[in-house]
N, C-alpha and C positions, 0 to 999 in steps of 0.2 A: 282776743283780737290779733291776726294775723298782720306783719309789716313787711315790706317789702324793701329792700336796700338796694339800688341802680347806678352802677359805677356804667358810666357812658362806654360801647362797645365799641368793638373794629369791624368790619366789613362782616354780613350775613350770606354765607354762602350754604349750597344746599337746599335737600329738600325738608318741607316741614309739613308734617302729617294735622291731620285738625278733625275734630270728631262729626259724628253725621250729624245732619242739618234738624235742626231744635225742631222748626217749626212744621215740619214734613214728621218728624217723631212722632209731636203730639196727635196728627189727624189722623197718625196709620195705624196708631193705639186703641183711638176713641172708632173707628170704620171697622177694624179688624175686629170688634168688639162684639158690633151691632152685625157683621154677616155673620152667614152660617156656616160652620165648620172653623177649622185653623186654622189660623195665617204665622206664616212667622217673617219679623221681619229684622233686616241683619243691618249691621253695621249703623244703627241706633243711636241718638244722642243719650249718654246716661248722666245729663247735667240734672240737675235739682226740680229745676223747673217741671221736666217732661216726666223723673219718680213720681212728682203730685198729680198728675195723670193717668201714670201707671200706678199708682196705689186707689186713687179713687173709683178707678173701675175693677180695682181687683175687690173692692171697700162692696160694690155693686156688683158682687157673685161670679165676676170674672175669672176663669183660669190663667196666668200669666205665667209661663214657665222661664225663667230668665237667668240666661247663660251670660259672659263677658262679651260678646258679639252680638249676639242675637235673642230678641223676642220669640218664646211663641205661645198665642194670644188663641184660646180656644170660645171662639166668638158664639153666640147665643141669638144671635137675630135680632131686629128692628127691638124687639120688648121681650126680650129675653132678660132684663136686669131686673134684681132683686133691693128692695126697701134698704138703705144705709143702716146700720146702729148707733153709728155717729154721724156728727158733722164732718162734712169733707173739710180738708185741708188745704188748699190752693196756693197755703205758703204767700209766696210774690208771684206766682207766675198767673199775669192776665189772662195770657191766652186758655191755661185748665177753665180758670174760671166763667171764659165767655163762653169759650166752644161745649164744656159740659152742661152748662143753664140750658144749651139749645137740647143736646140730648135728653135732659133730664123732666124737660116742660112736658115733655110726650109720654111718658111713662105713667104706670097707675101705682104710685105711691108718693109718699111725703120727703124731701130730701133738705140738706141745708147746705149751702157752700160760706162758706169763710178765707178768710188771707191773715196774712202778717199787715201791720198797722200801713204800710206802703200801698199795699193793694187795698188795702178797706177807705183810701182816698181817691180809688182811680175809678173814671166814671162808668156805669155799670146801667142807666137809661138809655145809653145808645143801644144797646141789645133789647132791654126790657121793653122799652116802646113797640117795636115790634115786633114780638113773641105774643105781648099782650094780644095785641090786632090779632095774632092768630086763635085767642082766645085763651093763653096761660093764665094759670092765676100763679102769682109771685109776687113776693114782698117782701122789703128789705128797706133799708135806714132810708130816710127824705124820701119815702116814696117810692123807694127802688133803686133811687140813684147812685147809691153806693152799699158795699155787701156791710153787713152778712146777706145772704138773699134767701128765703125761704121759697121753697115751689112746693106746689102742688101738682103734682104729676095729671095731665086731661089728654082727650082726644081734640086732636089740633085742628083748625079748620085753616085752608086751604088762603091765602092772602097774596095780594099784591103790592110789593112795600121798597118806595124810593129812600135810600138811603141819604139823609144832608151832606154826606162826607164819606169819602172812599176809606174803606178801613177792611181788611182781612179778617177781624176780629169779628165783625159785625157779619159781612157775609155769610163765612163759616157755620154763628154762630145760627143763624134764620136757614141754611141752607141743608144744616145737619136736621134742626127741626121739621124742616119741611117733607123729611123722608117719612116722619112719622106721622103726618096731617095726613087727611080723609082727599084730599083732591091736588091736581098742579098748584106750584107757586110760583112768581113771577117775583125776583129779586133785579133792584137797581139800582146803579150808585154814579157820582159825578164825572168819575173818573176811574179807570181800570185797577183795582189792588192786585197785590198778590195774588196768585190762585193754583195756589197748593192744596186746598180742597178740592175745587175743581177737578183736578187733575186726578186727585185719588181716587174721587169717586167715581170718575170715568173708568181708571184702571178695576175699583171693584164690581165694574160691569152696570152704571148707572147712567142711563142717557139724561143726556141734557141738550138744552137746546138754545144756544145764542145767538138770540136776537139780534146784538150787536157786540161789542169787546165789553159792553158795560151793561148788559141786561141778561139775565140768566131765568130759562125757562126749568123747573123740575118736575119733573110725576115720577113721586113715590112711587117707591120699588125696594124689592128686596138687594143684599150687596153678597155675591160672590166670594167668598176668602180666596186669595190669590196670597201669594209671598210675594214680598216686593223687599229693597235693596233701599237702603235710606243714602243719598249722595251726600259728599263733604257739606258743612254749613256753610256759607257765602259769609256770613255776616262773620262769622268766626276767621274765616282766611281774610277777611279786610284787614284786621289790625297788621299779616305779616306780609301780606301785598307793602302796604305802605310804611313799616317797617324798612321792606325792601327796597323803598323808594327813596327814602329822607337818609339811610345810612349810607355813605359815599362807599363805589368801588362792592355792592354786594350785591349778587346774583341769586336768585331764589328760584324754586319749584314749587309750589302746590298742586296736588294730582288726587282727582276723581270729586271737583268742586264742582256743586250747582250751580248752574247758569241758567237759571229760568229768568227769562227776560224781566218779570216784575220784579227780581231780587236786584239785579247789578246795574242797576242804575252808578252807584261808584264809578265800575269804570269806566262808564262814558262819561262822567265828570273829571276822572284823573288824566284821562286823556287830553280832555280839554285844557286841562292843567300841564301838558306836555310830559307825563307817563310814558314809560318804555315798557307796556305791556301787552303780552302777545298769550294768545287763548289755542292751545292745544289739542289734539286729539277727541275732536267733540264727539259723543255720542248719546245714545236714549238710554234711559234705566226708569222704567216703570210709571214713562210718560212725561219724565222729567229729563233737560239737558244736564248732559257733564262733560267735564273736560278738566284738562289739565291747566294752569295758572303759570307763566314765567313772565318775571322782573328783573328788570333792571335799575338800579340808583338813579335818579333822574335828577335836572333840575327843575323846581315845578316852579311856575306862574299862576300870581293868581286869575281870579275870573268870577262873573258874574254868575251864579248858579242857577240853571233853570228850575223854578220849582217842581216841574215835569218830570226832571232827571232826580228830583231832592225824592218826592212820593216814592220814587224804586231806589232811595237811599235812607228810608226814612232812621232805621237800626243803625244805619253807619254814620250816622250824625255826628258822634262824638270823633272816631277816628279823621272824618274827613278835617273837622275841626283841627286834628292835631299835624296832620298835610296843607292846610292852608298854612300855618304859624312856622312851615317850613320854606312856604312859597314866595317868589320874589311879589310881592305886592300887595293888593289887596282882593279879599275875599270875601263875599255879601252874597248869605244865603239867607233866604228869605220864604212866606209862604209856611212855616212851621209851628205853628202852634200848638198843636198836638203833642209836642215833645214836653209840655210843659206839664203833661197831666204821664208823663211814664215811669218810671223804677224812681226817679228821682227829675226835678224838674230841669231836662237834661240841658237849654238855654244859658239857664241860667246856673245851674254845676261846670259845665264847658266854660262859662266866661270867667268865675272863680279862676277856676284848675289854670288856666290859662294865661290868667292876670299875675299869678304866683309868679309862675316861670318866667314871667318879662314880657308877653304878648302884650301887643300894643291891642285891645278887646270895646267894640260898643254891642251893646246888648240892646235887643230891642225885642217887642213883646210876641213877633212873630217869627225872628232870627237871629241872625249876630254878623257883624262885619270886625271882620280879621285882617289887621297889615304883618302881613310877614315878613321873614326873611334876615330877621335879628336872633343869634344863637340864644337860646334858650339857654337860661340858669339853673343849677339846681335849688333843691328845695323841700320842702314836708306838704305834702297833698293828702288830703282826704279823695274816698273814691265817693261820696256820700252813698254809702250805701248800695251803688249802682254799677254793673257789674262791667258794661260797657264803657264806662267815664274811668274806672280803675285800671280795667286792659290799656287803655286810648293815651293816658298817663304814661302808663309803662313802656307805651313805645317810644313815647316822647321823651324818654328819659336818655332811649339810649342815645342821643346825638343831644345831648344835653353838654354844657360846658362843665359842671364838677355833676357829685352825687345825688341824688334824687329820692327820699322816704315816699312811700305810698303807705298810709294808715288806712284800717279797716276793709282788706283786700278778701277776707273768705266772702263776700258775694259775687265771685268768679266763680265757684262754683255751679252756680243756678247756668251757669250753659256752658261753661269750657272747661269742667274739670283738670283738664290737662295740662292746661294753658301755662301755668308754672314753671312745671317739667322742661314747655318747647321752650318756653324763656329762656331757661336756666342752660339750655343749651346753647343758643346761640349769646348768648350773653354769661358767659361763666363767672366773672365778677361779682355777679349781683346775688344778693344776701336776704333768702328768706327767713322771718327770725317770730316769733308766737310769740305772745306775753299775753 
């Protein structure tokens, strides 16, 4: 077990580098896979999560040639993948697991997906429901609902399927499949997720046709290998956005961060919150926004969160939690229940984490209301497990009043590698230590 020791910092200036975006990684691995010919794609996230991705399609006859920068991914076409000899691995990471079921329905052979005990609780019928309707056969614990998941690889048929709940996972997962079925498929959901699929599979030359911001037309087709460029991770520059923020007197840069409008929802809430941040040098990379990130220390207020803004903040839940407990007031986000089923059940991990420190915390079964504004104490935190609530901690530490322990920090890993490193930089005090 990895510990982490947080002697409270001075002002963060500078820029701070953060690795490319997790969830744009995973779909340029699993797309690059299934076109024809090469793709290589650079500046890649190599967190944990998106290896169990890149091993399972290497596990499915993949060539993967993999350099410290860059992928290159000698893709085999729609059913060009070969029968596993194992069970995949999927670790913790949900997204291998949903996004590879859709791939893997469509194929003609027999496959297994698995996780670590975290992900064998998180739910796995929001995908299966309809895959089934496309006519998969799969099977897995209570019916499906949670893995291990057995498939059996068919020819898909072609469906039209309202999603209850807006979810990237779920999209992804019915929209990768749907390349593989015999006709169009018509995907819909309540509300607009992410769409970093989307987006990729445009870039590898796959039309699609929307209906509205929330109904997605496809007809199979084959995908183009194209190189494409993975931009900074949003989710990963939140914690030192806000870092930048709660630390007095500290000016930051982050440069070449995604801004895809379903991602940053943050910082149209930080803003709200009276944020001194300003968005740089925008441009296109592979049908994706980037841009450069500057902050400034602010004083924040709290405020009413729209759920609207929460849905394009859904990953940064934990950080924002750690910017309301800096804010003068109170803080009531709401509309979240979904977090209760992720890495860790993040409501109610945040109101722990947070109750430690001195946060004044009510927890309720779909959010939490935060009154800020009281200096934080130190203290000994668990990250449970979660790699998000362990980061989120850590920043919280640094404008803490004495030192801070984080126990059980190696699942930082599964998506920021680095993240230690940048700590340890602007925070030179603080004391990594293994036992």
């Amino acid at each position: 077990m990895t510990r982490l020791t947080i002697t409270p910092s001075g002002p963060i200036n500078g820029e701070i580098p953060i690795p490319g975006d997790k969830s744009i990684t995973h779909r340029a691995v699993i797309l690059s896979a299934m076109a024809e010919g090469t793709c290589t794609i650079r500046d890649y996230c190599n967190g944990e999560d998106c290896f169990r991705t890149i091993n399972a399609i290497r596990a499915l006859g993949i060539s993967i040639e993999e350099k410290s920068t860059e992928l290159r991914v000698s893709g085999k076409g729609l059913r060009g993948f070969s029968e596993p000899q194992h069970i995949l691995d999927c670790g913790n990471s949900g997204t291998s697991m949903r996004l590879l079921t859709g791939l893997l329905t469509g194929q003609n052979f027999f496959s297994v997906l698995t996780g670590d005990s975290s992900l064998r609780q998180r739910p796995m019928g929001r995908i299966i429901t309809p895959l089934r309707q496309m006519g998969a056969t799969i099977s897995g614990r209570q019916g499906g609902e949670f893995a291990p998941i057995a498939i059996q690889g068919t020819r898909l048929q072609a469906t039209s399927y309202t999603s209850p709940i807006p979810s990237a996972q779920v999209k992804s997962s019915i929209l990768i499949a749907s390349l593989l079925a015999e006709h169009p498929t018509t995907f819909c959901e309540p509300a607009r997720s992410r769409d970093h699929t989307e987006r990729a599979l445009q870039h590898f030359g796959v039309h699609l046709d929307y209906k509205s911001d929330t109904v997605i037309h496809l007809t199979p087709s084959s995908l183009v290998a194209k190189d494409l460029t993975v931009p900074g991770d949003f989710s990963s520059a939140a914690f030192f956005i806000v870092a930048g923020l709660i630390v007095p007197d500290s000016r930051i840069t982050i440069r070449n961060v995604g801004l895809n409008q379903t991602r940053i929802g943050l910082l149209d809430i930080l803003k709200i919150m009276g944020a001194s941040i300003q968005i740089l040098d925008i441009h296109n990379n592979a049908g994706e926004p980037v841009g450069d990130i500057y902050v400034q220390s602010s004083q924040l207020e709290g405020a009413e969160i729209d759920p609207k803004n929460m849905l394009r903040a859904i990953d940064e839940f934990p950080i924002l939690c750690v910017a309301a407990a800096f804010a003068k007031g109170q803080t009531r986000i709401t509309g979240m229940e979904d977090l209760r089923v992720k890495e860790s059940d993040r409501i109610a991990t945040m109101t722990q984490s947070l109750r430690r420190v001195g946060v004044d915390v009510d927890e309720h079964q779909d959010g939490i209301v935060i009154r800020g504004g009281t200096r934080l104490r130190g203290t000994e935190c668990s990250s449970y497990g979660d790699h998000r609530v362990a980061m989120a901690m850590a920043i919280a530490a640094l404008n803490a009043s004495e030192t801070t322990t984080l126990t059980n920090i190696d699942c930082i890993q599964t998506s920021f590698p680095s993240f230690l490193n940048e700590f340890q930089k602007i925070a030179p005090a603080c004391l990594v230590e293994t036992s």
